[in-house]
The first five atom37 places (N, CA, C, CB, O) and aatype in JSON, in Angstrom:
{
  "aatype": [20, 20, 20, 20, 20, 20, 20, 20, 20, 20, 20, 20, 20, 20, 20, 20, 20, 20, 20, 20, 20, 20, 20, 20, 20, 20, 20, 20, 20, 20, 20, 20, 20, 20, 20, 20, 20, 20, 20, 20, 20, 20, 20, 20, 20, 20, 20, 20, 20, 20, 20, 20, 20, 20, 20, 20, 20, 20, 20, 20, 20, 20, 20, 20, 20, 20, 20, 20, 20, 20, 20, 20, 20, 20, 20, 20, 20, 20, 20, 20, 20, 20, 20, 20, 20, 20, 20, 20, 20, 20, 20, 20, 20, 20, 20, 20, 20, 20, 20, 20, 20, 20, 20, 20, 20, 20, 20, 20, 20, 20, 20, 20, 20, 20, 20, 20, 20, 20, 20, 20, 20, 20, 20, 20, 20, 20, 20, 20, 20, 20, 20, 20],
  "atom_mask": [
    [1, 1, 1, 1, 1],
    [1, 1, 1, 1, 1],
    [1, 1, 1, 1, 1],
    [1, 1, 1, 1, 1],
    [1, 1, 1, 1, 1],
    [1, 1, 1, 1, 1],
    [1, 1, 1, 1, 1],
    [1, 1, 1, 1, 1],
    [1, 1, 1, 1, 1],
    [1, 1, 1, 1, 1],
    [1, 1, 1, 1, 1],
    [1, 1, 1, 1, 1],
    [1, 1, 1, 1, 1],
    [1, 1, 1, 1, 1],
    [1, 1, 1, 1, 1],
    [1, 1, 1, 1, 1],
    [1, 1, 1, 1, 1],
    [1, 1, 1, 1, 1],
    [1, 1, 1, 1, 1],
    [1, 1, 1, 1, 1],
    [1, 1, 1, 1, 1],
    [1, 1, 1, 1, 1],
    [1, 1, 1, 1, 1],
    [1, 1, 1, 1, 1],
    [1, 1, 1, 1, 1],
    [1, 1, 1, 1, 1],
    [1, 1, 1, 1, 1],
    [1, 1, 1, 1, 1],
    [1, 1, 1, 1, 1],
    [1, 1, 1, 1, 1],
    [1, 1, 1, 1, 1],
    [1, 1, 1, 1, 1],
    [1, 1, 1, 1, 1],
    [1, 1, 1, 1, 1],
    [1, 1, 1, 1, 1],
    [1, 1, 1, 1, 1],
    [1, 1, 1, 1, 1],
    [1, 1, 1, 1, 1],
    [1, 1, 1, 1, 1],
    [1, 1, 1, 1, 1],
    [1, 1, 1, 1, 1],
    [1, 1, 1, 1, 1],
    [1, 1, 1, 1, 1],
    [1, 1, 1, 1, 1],
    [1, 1, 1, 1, 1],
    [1, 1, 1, 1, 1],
    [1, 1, 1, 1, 1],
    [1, 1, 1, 1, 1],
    [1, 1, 1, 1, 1],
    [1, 1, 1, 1, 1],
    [1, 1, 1, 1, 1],
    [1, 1, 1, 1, 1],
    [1, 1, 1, 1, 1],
    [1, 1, 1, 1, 1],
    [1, 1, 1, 1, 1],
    [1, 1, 1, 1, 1],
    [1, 1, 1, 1, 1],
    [1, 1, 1, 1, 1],
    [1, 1, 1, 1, 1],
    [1, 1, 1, 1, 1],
    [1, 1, 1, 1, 1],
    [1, 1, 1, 1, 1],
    [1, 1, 1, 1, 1],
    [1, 1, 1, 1, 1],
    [1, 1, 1, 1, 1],
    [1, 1, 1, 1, 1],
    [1, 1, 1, 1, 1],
    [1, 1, 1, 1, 1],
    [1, 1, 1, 1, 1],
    [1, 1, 1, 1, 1],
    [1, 1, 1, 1, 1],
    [1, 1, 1, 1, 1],
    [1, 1, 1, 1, 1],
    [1, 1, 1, 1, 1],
    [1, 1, 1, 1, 1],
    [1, 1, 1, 1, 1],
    [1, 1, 1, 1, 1],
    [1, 1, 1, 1, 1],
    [1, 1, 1, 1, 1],
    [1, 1, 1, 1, 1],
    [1, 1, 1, 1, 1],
    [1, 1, 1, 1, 1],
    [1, 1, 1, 1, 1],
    [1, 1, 1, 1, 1],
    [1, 1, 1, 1, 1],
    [1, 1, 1, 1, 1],
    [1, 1, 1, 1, 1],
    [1, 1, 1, 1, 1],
    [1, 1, 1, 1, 1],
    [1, 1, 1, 1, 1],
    [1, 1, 1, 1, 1],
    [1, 1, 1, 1, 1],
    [1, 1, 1, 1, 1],
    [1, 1, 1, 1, 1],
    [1, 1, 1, 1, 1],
    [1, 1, 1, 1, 1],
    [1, 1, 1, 1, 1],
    [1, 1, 1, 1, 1],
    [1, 1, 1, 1, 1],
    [1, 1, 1, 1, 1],
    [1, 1, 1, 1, 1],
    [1, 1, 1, 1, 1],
    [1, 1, 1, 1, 1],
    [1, 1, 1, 1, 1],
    [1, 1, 1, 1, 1],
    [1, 1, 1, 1, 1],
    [1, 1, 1, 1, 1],
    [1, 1, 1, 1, 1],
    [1, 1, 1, 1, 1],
    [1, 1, 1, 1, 1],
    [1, 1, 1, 1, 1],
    [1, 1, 1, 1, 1],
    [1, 1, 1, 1, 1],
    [1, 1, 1, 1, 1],
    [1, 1, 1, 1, 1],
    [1, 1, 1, 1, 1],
    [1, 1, 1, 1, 1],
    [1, 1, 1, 1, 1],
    [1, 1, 1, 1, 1],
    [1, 1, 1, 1, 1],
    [1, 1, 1, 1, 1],
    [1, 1, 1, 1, 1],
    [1, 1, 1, 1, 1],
    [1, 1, 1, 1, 1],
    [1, 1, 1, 1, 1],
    [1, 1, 1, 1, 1],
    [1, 1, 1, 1, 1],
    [1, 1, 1, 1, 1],
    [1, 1, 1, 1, 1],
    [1, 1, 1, 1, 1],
    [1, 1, 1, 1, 1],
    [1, 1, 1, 1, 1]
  ],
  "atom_positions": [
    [[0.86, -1.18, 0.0], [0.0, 0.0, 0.0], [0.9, 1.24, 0.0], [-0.97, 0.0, 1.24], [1.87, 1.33, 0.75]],
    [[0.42, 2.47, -1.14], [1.6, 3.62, -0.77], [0.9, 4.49, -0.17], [2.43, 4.37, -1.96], [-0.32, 4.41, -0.01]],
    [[1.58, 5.36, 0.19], [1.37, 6.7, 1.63], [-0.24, 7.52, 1.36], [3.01, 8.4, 1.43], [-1.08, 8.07, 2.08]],
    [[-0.1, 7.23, -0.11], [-1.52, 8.05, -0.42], [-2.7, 7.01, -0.68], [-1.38, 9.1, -1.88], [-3.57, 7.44, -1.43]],
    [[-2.87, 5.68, -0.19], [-3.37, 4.9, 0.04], [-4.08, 4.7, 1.76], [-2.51, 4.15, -0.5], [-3.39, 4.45, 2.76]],
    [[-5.53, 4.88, 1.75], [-5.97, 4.26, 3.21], [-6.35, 2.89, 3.25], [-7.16, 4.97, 3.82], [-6.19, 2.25, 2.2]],
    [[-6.85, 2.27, 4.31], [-7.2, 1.03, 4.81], [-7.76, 0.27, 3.87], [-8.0, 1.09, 5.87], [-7.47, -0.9, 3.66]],
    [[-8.72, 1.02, 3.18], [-9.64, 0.37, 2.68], [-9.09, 0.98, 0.96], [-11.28, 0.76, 3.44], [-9.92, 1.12, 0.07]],
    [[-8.04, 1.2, 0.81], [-7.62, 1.19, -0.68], [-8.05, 1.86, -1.57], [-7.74, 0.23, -1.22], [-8.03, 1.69, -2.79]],
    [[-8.54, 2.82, -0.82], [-8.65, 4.22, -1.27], [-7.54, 4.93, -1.1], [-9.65, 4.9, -0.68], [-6.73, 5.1, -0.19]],
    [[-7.78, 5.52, -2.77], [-6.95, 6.92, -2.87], [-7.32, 7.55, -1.86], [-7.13, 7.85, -4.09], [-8.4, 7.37, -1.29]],
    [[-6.38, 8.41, -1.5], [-6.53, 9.95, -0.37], [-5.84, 11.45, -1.14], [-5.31, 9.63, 1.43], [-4.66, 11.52, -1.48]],
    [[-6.91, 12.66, -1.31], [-6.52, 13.37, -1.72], [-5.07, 13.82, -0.66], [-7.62, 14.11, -2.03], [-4.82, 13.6, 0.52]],
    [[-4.24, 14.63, -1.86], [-3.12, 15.33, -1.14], [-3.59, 16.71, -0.6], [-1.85, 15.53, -2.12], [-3.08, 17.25, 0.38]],
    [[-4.43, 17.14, -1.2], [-4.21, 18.32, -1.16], [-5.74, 18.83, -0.81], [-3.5, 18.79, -2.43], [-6.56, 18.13, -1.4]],
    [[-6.41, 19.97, 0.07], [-7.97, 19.49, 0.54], [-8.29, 21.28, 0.09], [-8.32, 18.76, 2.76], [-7.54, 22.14, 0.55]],
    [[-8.96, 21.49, -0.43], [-9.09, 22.91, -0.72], [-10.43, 23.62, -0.28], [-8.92, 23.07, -2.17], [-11.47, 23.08, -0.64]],
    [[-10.52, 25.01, 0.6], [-12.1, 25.56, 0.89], [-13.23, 24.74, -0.03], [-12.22, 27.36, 0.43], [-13.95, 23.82, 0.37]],
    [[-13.2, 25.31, -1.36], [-13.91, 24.67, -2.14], [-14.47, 23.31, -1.86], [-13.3, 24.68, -3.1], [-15.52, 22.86, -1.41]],
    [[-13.03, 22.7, -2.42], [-13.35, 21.03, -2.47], [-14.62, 20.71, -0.96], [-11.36, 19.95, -2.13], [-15.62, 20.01, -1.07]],
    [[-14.27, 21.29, 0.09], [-14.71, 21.28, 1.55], [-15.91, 21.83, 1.25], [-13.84, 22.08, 2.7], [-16.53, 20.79, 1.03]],
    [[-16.93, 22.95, 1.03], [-17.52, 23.02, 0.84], [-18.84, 22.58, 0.07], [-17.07, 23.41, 0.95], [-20.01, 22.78, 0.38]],
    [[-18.32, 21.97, -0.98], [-18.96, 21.33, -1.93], [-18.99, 19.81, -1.53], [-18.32, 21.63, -3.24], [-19.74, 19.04, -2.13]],
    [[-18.33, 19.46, -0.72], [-18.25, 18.21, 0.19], [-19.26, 18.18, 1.09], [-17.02, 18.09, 0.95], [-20.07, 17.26, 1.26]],
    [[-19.2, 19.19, 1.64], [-20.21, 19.37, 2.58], [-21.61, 19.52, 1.82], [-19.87, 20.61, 3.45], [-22.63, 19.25, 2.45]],
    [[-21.65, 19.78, 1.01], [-23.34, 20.48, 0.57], [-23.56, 19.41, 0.02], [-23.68, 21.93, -0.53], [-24.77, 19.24, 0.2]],
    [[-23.08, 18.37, -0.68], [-23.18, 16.93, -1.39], [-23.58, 16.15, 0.27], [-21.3, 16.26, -2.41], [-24.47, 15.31, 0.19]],
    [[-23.09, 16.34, 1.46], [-23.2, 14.99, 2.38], [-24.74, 15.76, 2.92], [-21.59, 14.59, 3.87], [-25.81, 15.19, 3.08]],
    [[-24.49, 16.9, 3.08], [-26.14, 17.82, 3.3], [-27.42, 17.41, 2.73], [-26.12, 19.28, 2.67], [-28.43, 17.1, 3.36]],
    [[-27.26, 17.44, 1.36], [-28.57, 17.17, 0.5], [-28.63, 15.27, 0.43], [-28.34, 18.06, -1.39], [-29.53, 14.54, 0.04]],
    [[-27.41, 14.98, 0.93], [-27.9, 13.0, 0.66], [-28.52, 12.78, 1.9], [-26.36, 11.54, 0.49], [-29.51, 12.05, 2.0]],
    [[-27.88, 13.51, 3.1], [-29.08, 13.65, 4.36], [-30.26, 14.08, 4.24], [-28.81, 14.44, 5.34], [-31.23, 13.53, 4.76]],
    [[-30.28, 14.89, 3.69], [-31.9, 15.69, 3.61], [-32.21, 14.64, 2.46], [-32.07, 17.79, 3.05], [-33.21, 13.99, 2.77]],
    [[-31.66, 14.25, 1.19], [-33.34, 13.55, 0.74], [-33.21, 12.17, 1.85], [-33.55, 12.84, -1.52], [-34.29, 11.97, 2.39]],
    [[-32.17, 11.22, 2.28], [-32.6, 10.21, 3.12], [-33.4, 10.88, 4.21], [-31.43, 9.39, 3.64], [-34.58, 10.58, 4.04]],
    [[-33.3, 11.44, 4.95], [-34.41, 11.71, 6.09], [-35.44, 11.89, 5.36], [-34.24, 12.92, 7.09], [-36.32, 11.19, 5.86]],
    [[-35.91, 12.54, 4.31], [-37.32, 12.49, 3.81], [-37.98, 11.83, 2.95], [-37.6, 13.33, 3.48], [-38.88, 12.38, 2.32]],
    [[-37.59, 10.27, 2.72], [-37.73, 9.39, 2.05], [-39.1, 8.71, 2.99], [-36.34, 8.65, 1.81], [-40.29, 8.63, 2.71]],
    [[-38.21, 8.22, 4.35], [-39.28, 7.6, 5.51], [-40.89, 8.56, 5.39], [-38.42, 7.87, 7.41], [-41.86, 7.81, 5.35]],
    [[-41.19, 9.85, 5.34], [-41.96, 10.67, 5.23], [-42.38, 10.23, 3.92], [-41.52, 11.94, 5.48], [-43.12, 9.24, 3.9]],
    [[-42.14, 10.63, 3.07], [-42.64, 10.14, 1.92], [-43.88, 9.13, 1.86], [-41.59, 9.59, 1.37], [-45.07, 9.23, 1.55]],
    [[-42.75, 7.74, 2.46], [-43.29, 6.55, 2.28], [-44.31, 6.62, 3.28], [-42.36, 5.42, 2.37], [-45.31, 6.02, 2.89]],
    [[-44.46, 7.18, 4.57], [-45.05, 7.44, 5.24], [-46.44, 7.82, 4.93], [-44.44, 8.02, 5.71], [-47.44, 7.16, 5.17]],
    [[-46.38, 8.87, 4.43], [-47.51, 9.71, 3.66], [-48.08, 9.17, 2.7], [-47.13, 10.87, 3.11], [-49.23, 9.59, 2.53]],
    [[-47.73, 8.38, 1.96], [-48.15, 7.83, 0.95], [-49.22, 6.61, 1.47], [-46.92, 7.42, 0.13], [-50.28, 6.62, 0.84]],
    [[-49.12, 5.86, 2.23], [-49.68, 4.6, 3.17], [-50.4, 5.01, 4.15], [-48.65, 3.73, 3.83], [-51.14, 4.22, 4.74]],
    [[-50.3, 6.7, 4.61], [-51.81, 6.73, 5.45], [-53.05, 6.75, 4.78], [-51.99, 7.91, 6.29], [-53.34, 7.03, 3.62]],
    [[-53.54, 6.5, 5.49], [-55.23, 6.5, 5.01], [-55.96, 7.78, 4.68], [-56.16, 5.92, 6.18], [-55.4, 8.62, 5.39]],
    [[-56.98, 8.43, 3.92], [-57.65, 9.53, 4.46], [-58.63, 9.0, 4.83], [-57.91, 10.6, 3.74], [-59.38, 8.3, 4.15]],
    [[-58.74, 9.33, 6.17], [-60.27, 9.1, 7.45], [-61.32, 9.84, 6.86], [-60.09, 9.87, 9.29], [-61.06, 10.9, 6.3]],
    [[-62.44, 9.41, 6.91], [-63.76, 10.05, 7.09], [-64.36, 9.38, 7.8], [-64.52, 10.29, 6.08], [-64.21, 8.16, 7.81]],
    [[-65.35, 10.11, 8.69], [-66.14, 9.83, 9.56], [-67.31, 10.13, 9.26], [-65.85, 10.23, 10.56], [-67.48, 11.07, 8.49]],
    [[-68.15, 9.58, 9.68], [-69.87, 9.7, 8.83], [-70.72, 9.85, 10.45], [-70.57, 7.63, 7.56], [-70.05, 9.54, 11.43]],
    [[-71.81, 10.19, 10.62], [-72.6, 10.21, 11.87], [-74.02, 10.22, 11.28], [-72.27, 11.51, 12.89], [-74.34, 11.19, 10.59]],
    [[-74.77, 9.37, 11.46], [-76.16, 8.95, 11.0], [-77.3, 8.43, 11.88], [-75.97, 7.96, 10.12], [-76.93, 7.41, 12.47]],
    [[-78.44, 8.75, 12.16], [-79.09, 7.9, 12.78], [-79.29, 6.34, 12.4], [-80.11, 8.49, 12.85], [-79.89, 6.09, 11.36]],
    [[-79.0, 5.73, 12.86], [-78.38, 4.62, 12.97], [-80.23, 3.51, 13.32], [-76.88, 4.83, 14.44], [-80.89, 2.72, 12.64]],
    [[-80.35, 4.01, 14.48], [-81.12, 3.6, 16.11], [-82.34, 4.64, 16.28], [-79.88, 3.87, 17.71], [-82.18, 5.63, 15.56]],
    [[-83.03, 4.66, 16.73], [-83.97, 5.51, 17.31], [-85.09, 5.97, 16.47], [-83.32, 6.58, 17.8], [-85.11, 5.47, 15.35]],
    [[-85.95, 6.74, 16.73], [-87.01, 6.73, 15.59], [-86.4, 7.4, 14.44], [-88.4, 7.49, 15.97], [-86.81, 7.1, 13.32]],
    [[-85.5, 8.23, 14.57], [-84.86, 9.1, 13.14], [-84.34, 7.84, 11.83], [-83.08, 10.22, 13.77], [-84.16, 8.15, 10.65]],
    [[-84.14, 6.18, 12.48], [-83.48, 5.48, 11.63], [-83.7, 5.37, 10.32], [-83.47, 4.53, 11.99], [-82.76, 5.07, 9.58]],
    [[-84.88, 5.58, 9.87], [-85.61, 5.54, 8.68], [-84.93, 6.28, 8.16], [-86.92, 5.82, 8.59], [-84.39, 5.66, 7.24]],
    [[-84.6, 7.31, 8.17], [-83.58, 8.23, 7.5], [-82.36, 8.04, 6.89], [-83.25, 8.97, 8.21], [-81.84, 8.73, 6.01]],
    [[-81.88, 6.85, 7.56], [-80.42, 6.11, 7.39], [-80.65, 4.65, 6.85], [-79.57, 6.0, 8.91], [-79.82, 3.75, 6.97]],
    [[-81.98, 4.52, 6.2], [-82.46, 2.51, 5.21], [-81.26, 3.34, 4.49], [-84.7, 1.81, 3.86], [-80.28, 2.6, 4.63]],
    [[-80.92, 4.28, 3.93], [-79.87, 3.69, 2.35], [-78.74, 3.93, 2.48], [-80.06, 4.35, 0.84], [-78.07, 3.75, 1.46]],
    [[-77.97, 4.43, 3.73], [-76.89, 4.04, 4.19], [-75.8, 2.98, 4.35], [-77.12, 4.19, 4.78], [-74.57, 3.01, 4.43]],
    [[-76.77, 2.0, 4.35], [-75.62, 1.1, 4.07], [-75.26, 0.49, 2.62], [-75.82, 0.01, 4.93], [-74.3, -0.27, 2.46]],
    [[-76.3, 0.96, 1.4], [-76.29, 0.97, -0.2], [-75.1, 1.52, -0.52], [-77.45, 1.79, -0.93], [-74.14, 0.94, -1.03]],
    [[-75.25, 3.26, -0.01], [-74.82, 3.93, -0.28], [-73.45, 4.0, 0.08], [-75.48, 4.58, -0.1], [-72.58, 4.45, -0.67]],
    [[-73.21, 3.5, 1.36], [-71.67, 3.05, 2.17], [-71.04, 2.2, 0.95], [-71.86, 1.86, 3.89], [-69.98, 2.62, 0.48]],
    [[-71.53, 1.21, 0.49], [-71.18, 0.16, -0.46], [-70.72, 0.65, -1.83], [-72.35, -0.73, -0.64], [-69.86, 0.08, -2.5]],
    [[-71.4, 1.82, -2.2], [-71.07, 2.46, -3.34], [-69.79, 3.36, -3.66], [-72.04, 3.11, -3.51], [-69.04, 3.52, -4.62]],
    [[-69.97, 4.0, -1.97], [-68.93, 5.1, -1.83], [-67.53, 4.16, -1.83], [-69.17, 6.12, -0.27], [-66.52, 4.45, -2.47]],
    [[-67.69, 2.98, -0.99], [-66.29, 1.78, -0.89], [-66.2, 1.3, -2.09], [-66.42, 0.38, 0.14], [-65.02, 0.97, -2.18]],
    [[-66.74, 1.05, -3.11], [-66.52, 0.67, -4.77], [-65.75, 1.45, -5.43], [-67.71, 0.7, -5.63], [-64.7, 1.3, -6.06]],
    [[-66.65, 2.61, -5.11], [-65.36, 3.98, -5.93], [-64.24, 4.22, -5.31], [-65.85, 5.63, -6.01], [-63.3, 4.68, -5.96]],
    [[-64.13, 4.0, -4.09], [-62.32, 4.32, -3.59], [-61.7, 3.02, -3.1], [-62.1, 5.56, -2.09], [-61.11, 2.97, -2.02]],
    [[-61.85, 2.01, -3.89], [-61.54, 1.19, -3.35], [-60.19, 1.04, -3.66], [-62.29, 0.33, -3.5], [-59.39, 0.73, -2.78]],
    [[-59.93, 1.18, -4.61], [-58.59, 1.69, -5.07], [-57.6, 2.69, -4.5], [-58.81, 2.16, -6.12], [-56.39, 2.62, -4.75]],
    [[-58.16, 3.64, -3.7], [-57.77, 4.76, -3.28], [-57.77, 5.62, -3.86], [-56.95, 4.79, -2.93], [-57.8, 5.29, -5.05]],
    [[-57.75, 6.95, -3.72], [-57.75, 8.41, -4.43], [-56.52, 9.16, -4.33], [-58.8, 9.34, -3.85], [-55.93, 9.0, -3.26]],
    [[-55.98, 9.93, -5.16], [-54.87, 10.33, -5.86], [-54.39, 12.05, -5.29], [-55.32, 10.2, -7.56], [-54.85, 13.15, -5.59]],
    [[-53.43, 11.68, -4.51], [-53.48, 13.12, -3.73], [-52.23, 13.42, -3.81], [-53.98, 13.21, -2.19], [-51.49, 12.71, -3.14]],
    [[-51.53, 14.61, -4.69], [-50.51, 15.19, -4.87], [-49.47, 14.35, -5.44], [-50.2, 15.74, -3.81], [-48.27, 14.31, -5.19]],
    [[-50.22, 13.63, -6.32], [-49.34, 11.98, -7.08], [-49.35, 10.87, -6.47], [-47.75, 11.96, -7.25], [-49.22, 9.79, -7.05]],
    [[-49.52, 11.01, -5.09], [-49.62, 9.46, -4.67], [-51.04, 9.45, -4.4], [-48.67, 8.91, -3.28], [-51.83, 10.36, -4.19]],
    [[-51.22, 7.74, -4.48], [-52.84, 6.99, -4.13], [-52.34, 6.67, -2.58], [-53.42, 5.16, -5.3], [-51.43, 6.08, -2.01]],
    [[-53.68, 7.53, -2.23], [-53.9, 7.42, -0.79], [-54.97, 5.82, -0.48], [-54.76, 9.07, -0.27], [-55.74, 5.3, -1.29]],
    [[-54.77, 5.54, 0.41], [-56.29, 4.75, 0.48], [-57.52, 5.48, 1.79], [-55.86, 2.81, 1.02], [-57.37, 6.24, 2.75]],
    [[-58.56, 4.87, 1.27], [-60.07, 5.66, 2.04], [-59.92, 4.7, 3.03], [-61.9, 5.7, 1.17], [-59.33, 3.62, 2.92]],
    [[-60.67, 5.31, 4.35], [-61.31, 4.22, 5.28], [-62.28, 5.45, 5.54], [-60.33, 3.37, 6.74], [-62.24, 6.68, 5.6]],
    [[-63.15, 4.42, 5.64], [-64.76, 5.08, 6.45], [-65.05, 4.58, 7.48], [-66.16, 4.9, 5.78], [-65.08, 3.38, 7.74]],
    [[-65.33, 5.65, 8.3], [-66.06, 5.21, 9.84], [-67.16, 5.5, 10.63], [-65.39, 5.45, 10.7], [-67.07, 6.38, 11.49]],
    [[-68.24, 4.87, 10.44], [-69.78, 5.11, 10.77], [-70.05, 5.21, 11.64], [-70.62, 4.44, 10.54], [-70.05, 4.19, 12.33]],
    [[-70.39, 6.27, 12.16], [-70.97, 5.98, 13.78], [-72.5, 6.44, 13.95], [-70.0, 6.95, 15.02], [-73.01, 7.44, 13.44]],
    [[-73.24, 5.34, 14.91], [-75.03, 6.21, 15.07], [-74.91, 7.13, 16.32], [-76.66, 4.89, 15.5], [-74.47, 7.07, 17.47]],
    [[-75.76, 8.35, 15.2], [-76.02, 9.26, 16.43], [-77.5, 8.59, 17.0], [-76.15, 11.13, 15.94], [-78.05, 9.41, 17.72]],
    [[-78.15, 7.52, 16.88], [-78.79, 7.41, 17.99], [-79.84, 8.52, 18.12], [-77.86, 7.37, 19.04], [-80.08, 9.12, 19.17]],
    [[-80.51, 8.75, 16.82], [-81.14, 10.02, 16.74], [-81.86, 10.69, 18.07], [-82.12, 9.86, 15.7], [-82.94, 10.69, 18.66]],
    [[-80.2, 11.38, 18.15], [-80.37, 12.33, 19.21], [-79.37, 13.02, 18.9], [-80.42, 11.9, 20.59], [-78.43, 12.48, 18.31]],
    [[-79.32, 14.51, 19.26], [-78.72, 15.48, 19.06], [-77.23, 15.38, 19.93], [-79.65, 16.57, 19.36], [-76.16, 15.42, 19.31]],
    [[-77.28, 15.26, 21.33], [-76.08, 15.21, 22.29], [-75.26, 13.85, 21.88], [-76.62, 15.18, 23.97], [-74.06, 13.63, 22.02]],
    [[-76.16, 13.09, 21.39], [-74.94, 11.72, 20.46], [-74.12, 12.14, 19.45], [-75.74, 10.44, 19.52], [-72.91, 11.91, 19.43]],
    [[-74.9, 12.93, 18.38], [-74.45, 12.74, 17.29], [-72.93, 13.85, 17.41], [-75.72, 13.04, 16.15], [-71.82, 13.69, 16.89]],
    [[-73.38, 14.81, 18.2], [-71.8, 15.56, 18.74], [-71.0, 14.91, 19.47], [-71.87, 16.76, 19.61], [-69.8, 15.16, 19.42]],
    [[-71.61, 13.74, 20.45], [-70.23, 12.81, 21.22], [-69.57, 12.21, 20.1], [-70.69, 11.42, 22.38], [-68.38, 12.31, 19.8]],
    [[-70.6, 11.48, 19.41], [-70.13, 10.57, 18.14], [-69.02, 11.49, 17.16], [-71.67, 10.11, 17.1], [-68.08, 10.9, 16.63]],
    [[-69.14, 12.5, 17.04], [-68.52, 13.44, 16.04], [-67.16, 13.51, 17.08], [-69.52, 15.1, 15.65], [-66.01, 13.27, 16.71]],
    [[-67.47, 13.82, 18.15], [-65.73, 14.26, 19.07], [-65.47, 13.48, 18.88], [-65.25, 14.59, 20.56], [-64.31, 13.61, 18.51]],
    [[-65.87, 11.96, 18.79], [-65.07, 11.02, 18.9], [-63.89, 10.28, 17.46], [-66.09, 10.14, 19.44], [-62.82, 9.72, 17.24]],
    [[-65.21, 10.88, 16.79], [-64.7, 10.76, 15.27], [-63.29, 11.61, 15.46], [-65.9, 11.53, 13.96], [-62.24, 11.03, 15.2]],
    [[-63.27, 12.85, 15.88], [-61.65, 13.84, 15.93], [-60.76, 13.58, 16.33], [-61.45, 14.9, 16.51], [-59.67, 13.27, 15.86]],
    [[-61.34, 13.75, 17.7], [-60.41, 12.84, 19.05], [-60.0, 11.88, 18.74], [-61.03, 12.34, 20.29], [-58.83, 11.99, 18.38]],
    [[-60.61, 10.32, 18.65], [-60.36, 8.85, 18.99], [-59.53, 8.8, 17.62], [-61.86, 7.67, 19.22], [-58.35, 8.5, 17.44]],
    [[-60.69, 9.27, 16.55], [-60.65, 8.08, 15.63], [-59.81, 8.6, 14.34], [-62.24, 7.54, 15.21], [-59.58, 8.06, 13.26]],
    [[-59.33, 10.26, 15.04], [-58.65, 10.9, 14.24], [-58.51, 11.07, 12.79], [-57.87, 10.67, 14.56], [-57.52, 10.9, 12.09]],
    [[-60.13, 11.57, 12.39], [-60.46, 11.69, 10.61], [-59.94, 13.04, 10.46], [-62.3, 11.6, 9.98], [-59.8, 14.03, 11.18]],
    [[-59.7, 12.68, 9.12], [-59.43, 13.91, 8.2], [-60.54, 14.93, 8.16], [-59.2, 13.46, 6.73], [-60.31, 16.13, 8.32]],
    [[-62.18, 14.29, 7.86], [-63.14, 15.18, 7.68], [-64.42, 14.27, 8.25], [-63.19, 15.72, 6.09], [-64.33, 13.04, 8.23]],
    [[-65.58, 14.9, 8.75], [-66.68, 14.87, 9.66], [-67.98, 14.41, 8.21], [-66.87, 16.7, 10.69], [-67.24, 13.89, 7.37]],
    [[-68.73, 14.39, 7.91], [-69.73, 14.29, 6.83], [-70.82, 13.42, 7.63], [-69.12, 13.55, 5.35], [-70.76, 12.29, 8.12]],
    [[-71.74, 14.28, 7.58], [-73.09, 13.9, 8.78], [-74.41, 14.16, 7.58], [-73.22, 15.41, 10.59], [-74.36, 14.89, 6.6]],
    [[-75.68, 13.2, 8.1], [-76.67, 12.92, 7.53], [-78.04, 13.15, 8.4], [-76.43, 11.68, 7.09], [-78.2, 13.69, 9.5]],
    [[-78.88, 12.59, 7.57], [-80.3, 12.52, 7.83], [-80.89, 14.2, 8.68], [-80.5, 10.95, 8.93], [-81.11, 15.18, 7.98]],
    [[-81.0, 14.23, 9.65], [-81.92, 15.56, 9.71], [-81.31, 16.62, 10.57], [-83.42, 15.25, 10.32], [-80.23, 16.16, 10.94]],
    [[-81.47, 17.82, 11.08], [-80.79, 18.88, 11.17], [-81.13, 18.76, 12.87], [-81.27, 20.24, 10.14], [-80.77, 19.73, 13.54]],
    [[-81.73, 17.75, 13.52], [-81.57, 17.68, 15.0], [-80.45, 16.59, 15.25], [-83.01, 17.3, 15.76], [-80.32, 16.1, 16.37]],
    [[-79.79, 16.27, 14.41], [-78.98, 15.22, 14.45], [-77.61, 15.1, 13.98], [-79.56, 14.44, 13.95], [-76.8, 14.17, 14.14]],
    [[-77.45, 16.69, 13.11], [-76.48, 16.95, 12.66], [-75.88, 18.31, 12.99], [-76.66, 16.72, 11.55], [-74.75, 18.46, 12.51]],
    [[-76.4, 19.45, 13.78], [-76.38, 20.69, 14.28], [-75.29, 20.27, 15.6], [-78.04, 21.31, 14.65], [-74.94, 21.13, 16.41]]
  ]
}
């Protein structure tokens, strides 16, 4: 091995210049920055977008909610695939909850949708004592 030879048999520059150093540096900078934002990426790409639905479900308002579960079936046909958000396919999940046509449900049911169940967006049905 000669003097300008390391361990591993690599050449070693002689000579190390501001430049060279700088541009060294901004090359090991940007291979950090895109690896750290690769995991994100992939990340983002594999969450879900949440929706949460709140319907009378139960109670005398139920009649309101017979085509809910048609209609659940239809909405899961069309995204079943997932939907296309800033180039990547996201996938859907839906999450139903009965308000129990009653008014103080259909807002627990809704916090819970935020809080617990952490959706993207709220989308409520059947009548305006149940969705207010």
């Amino acid at each position: 091995m000669t003097a300008s030879q390391n361990n591993a048999g690599l050449r070693e520059s002689a000579s190390v210049s501001p430049s060279n150093l700088a541009r060294r540096r901004a090359l090991q900078l940007g291979g950090s920055l895109a690896l750290l934002s690769m995991p994100a990426i992939k990340l983002l790409a594999a969450t879900p977008i949440r929706i949460g639905y709140v319907s009378p479900q139960s109670g005398p308002l139920a009649a309101f909610a017979e085509a809910d579960a048609f209609v659940m079936q239809q909405v899961m046909k069309a995204v079943a695939g997932g939907v296309r958000v800033g180039g990547a396919t996201q996938p859907v999940e839906i999450i139903y909850k009965d308000s129990q046509s009653n008014s103080n449900r259909a807002a627990d049911a809704t916090a819970e949708l935020i809080f617990k169940d952490k959706v993207d967006l709220v989308v409520a049905a059947a009548t305006p004592a149940t969705t207010n």
